[in-house]
C-alpha positions as CSV (number, residue, x, y, z in Angstrom):
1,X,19.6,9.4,12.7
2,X,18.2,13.0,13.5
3,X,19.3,14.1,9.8
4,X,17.9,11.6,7.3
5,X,14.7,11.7,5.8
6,X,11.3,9.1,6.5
7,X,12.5,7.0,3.5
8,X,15.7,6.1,4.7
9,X,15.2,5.6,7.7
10,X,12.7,3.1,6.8
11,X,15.2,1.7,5.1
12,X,17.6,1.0,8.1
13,X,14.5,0.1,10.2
14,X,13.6,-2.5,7.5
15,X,17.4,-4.0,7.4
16,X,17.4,-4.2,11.2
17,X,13.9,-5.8,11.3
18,X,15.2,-7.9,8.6
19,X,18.3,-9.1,10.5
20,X,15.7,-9.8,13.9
21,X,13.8,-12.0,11.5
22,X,16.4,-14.0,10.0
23,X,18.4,-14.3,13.2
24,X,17.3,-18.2,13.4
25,X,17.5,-18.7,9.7
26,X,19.7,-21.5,8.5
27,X,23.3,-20.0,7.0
28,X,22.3,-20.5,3.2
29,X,18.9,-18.2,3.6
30,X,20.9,-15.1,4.0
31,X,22.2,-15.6,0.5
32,X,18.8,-15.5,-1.1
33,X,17.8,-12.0,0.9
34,X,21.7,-10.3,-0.5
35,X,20.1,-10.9,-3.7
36,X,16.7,-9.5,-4.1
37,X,18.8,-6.0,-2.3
38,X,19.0,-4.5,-5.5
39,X,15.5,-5.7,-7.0
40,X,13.1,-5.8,-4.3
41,X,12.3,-2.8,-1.8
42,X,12.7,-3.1,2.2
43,X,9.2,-3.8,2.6
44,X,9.6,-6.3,0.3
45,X,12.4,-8.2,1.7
46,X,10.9,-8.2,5.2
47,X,7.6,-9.5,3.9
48,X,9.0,-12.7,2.4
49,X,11.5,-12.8,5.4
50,X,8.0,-13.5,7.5
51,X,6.7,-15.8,4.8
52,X,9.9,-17.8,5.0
53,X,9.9,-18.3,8.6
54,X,6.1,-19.5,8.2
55,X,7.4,-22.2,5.8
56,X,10.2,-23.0,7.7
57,X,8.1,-23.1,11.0
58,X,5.7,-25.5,9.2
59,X,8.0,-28.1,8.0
60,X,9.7,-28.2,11.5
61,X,5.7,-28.3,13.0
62,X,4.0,-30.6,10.5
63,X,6.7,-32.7,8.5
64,X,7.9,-35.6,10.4
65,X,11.2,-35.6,8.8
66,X,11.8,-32.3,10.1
67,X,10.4,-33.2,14.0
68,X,13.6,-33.6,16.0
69,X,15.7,-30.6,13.8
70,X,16.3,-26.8,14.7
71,X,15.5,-23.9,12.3
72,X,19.0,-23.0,11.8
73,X,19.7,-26.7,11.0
74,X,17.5,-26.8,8.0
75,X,20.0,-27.4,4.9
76,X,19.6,-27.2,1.1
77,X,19.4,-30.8,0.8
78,X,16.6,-30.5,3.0
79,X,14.8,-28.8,0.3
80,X,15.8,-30.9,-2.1
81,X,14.2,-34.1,-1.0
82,X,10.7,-32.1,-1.0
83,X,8.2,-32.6,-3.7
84,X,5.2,-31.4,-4.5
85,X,2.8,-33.1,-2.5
86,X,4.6,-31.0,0.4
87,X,4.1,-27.7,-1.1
88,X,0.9,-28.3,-1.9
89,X,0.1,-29.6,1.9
90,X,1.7,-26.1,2.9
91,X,-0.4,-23.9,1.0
92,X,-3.5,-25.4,2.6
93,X,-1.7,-25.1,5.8
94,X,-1.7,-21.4,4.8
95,X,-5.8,-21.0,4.8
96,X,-6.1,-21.3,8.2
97,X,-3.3,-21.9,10.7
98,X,-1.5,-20.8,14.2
99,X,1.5,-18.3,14.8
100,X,4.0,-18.7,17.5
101,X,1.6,-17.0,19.8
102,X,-1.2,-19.5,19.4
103,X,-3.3,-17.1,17.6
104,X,-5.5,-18.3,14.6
105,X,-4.1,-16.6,11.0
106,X,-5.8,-16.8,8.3
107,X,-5.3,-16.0,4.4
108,X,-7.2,-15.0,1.5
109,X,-6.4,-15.2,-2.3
110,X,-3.7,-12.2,-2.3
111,X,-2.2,-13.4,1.3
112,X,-1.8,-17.3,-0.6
113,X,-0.7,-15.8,-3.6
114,X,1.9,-13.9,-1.9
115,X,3.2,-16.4,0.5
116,X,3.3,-18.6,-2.0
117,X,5.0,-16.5,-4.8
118,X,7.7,-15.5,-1.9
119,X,8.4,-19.6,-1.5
120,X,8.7,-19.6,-5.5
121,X,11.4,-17.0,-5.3
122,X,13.1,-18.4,-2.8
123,X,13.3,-22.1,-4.3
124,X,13.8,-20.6,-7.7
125,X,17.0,-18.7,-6.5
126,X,18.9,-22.1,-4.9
127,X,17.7,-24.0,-8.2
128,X,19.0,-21.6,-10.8
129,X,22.5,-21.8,-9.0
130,X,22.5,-25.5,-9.5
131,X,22.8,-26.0,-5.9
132,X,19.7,-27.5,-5.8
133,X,18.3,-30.4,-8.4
134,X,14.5,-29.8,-7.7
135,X,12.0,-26.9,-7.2
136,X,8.6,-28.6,-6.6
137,X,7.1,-24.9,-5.9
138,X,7.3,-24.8,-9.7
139,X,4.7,-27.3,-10.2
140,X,2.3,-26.4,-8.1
141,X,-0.7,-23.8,-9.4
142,X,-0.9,-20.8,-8.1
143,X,-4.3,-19.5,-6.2
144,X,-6.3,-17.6,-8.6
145,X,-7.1,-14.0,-7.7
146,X,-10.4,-13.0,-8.2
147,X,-10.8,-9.2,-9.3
148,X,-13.0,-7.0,-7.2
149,X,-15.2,-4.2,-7.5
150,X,-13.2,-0.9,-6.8
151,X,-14.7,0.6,-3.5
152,X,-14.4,4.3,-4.3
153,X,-16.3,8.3,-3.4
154,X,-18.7,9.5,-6.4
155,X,-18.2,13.4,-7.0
156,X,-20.9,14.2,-4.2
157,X,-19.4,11.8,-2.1
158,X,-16.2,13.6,-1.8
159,X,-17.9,17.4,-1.4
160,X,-19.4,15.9,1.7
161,X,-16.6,14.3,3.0
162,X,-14.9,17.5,2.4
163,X,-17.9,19.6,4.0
164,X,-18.3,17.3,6.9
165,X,-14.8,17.5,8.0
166,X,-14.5,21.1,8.0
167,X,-17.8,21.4,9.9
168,X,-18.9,18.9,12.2
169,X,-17.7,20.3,15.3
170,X,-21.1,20.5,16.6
171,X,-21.5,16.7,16.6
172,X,-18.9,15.9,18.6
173,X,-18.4,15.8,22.4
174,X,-16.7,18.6,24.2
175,X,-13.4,15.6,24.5
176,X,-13.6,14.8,20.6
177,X,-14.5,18.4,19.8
178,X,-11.0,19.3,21.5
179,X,-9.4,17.1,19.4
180,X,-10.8,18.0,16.3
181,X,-9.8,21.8,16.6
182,X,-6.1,20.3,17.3
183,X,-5.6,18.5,14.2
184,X,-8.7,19.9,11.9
185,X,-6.5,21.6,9.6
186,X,-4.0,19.3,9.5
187,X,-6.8,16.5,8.7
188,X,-8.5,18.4,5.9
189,X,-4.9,18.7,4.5
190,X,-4.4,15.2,4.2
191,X,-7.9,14.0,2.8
192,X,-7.8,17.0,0.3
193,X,-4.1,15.7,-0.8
194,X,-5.0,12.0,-0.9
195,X,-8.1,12.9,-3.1
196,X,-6.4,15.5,-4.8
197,X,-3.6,13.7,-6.4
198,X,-3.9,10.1,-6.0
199,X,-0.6,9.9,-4.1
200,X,0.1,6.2,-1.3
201,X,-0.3,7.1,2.1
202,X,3.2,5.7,2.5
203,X,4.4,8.6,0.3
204,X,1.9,11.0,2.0
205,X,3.2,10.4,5.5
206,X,6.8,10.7,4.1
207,X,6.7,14.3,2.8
208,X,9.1,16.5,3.8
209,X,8.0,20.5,4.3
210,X,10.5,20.7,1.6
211,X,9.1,18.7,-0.9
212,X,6.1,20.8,-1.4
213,X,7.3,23.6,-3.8
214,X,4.4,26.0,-3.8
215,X,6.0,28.2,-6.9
216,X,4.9,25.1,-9.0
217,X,2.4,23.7,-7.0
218,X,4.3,20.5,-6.8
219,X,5.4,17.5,-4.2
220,X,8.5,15.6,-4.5
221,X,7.4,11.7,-3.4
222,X,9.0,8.9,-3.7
223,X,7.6,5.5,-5.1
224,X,8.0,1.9,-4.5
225,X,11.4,0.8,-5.5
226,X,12.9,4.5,-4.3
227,X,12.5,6.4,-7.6
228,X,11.4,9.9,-6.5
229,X,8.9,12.2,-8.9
230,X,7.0,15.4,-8.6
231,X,3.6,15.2,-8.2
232,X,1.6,18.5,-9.3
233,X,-1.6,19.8,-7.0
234,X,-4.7,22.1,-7.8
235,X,-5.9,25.2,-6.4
236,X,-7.2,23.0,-3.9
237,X,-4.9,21.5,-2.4
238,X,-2.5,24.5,-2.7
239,X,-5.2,26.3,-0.1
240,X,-5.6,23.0,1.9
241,X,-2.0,22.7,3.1
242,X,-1.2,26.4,3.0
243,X,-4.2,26.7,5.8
244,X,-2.8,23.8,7.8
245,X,1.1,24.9,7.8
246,X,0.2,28.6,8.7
247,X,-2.4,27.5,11.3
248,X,-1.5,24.3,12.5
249,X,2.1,23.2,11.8
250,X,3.9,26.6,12.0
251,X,3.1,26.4,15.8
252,X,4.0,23.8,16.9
253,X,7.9,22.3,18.4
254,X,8.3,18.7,17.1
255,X,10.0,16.3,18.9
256,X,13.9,16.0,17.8
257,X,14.3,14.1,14.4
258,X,10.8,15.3,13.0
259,X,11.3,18.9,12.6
260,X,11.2,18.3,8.8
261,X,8.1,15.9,8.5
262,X,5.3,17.9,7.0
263,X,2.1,16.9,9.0
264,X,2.6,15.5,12.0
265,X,1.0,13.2,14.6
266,X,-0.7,14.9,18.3
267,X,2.8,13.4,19.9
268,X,4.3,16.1,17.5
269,X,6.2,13.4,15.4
270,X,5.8,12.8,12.0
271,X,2.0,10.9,11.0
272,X,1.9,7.4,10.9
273,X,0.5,5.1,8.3
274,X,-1.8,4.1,10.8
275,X,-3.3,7.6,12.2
276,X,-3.7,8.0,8.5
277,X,-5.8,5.0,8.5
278,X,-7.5,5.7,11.4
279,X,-8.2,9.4,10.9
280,X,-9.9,8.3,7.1
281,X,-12.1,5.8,8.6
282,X,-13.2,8.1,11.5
283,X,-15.0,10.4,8.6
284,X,-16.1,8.6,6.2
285,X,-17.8,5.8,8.5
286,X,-20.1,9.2,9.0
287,X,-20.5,10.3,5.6
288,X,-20.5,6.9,3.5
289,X,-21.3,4.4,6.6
290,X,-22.1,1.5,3.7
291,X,-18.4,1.7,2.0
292,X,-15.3,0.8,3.8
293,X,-13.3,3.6,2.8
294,X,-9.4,3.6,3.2
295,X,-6.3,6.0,1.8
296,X,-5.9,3.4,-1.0
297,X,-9.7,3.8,-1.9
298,X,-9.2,8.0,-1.8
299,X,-6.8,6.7,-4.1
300,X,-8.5,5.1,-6.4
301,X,-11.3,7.8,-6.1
302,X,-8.4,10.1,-7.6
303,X,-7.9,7.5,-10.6
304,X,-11.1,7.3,-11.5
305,X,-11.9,11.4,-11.6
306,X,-8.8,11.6,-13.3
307,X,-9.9,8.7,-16.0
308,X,-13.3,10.4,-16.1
309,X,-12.6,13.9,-17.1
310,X,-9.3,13.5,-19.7
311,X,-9.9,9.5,-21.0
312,X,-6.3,9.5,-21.0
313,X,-5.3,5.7,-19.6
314,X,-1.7,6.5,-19.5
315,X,-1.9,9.6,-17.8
316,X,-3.6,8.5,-15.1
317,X,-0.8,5.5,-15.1
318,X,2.0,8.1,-15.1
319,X,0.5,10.6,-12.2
320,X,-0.2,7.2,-10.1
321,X,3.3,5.8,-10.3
322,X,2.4,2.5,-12.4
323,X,5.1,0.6,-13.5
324,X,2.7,-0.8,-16.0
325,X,-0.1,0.4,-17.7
326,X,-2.1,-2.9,-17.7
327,X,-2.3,-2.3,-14.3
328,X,-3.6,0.7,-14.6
329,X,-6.1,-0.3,-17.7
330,X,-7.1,-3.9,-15.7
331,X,-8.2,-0.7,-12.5
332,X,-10.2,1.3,-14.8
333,X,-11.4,-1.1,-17.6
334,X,-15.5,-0.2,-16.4
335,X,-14.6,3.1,-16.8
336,X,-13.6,2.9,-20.2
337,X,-16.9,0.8,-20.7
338,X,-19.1,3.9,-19.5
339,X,-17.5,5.9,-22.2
340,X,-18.0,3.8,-24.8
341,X,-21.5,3.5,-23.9
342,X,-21.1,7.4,-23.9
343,X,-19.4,7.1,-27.7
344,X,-22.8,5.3,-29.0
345,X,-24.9,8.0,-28.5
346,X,-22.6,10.6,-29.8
347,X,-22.6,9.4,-33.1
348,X,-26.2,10.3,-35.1
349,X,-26.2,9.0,-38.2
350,X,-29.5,10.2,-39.5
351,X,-30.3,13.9,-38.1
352,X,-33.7,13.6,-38.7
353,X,-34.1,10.9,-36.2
354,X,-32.0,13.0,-33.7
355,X,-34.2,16.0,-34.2
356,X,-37.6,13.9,-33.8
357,X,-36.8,12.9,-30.2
């Protein structure tokens, strides 16, 4: 697998992990998981694989019909005879409840919501095919999501983010100070590409060093679902990564079947998600200790610059890959508050009064 890219071989790691899962699933499961292939990314498919198994590992755990039966002996009949009153009883099973490990798990409105919209998929499937007569997950009401503030960097923010990382060797320990002059560049690179065009850190740790075309100033990343788009960067960012690939990545050997990955990790293999993670909370915990800052909030902190200065809802929709636009608009809707607040004192409708103030 030395000559395929991050994506696709996420891909095949996905459909293995996948198989793993499902290796004690019941025969008719594996139907439902061919059919959401083609609409539903890897990710995606592995998620509700895991949210599956917790239903199935709950009926076998807490249903006495189910006591004395296997997982792979669960059958579509089985489903059948459930009603509602069992679906509910699972999703508050879902607040708080044990893996197979004996460890406490616990979920909050988008964890419900997603377990629970994955067991609706899954029931809606066998019923539309008429090989089932009832799907009580269709009657039960879904856990409301409550909208939260957006945790993002004002404009000073980000300058001292920015400043810090490129200069705060002198507060670090002779170990950490070792490590910082090892991956500074490659550090500033990624924060100054995050903020700079609002890409995912999933499509940030998958560049390529040939899917940054300098001639255009663009990157080639590819979105949920697999489409691919260019993505164009500033001045910048242009200076950020030329900086870290002539004096950080141009000198290093990486480990066989990550020569192509762009930034890569102090193992020399390409950057995790996690390091990522890790690497953004290391600064900002400095620089903005009262905000929990993460990639997806550098994200956001692109949106909202980008709503700011143009206005221009669907823009900021199209550079951030939204399927939707309400998405987009539901993000930003304060935003667009400020600036009508802006638009009532732009307006003058007597000059005098205008010129007495």
């Amino acid at each position: 697998m030395d000559n395929i890219n991050y994506h696709e071989k996420k891909k095949i790691d996905n459909t293995l992990k996948l198989r793993e899962i499902m290796k004690d699933f019941p025969s008719f499961a594996k139907d439902y998981f061919r059919s959401i292939e083609s609409t539903g990314s890897s990710n995606t498919r592995v998620s509700y694989a895991y949210d599956i198994r917790t239903f199935f590992n709950y009926l076998l755990t807490n249903n006495p019909y189910f006591k004395n039966k296997e997982m792979h002996e669960i059958t579509l009949d089985d489903l059948d005879r459930l009603e509602s009153v069992d679906i509910e009883e699972y999703q508050d099973y879902l607040r708080v409840y044990k893996d197979e490990n004996d460890n406490y798990l616990t979920n909050g409105e988008k964890g419900l919501s997603r377990k629970m919209s994955a067991l609706r998929s899954f029931y809606k499937y066998y019923y539309k095919r008429q090989v089932i007569k009832n799907n009580p997950s269709a009657l039960i009401t879904m856990p409301k999501i409550h909208e939260k503030a957006i945790i993002r960097l004002e404009p000073e923010e980000v300058s001292s983010l920015l400043d810090y990382v490129e200069s705060c060797e002198n507060d670090l320990s002779p170990q950490q100070k070792r490590f910082y002059q090892k991956n500074k560049f490659r550090d500033i690179a990624i924060l100054t590409l995050l903020l700079g065009t609002g890409i995912r850190v999933s499509e940030c740790v998958g560049l390529d060093i040939n899917d940054v075309d300098f001639k255009n100033n663009s990157i080639k990343v590819t979105r949920k679902g697999g489409n691919q788009m260019y993505v164009y960067f500033g001045e910048e960012v242009e200076n950020a990564i030329k900086n870290y690939i002539s004096e950080s990545r141009d000198l290093v050997t990486p480990v066989s079947g990550h020569e192509n990955a762009l930034f890569l990790s102090s193992q020399k293999k390409r950057i995790s998600v996690r390091t990522v993670e890790e690497m953004v909370k290391k600064y900002t915990e400095t620089v903005t200790p009262n905000k929990h800052i993460t990639p997806h909030k550098l994200r956001s902190t692109y949106g909202t610059t980008l709503y700011r200065e143009t206005g221009d809802i669907y823009l900021v929709a199209e550079v951030l890959g939204h399927k939707d636009v309400n998405t987009t608009r539901k993000h930003y809707a304060a935003l667009g508050d400020e600036r009508r607040k802006m638009a009532a004192q732009a307006v003058t409708l007597r000059k005098e009064n205008k010129d007495e103030k």
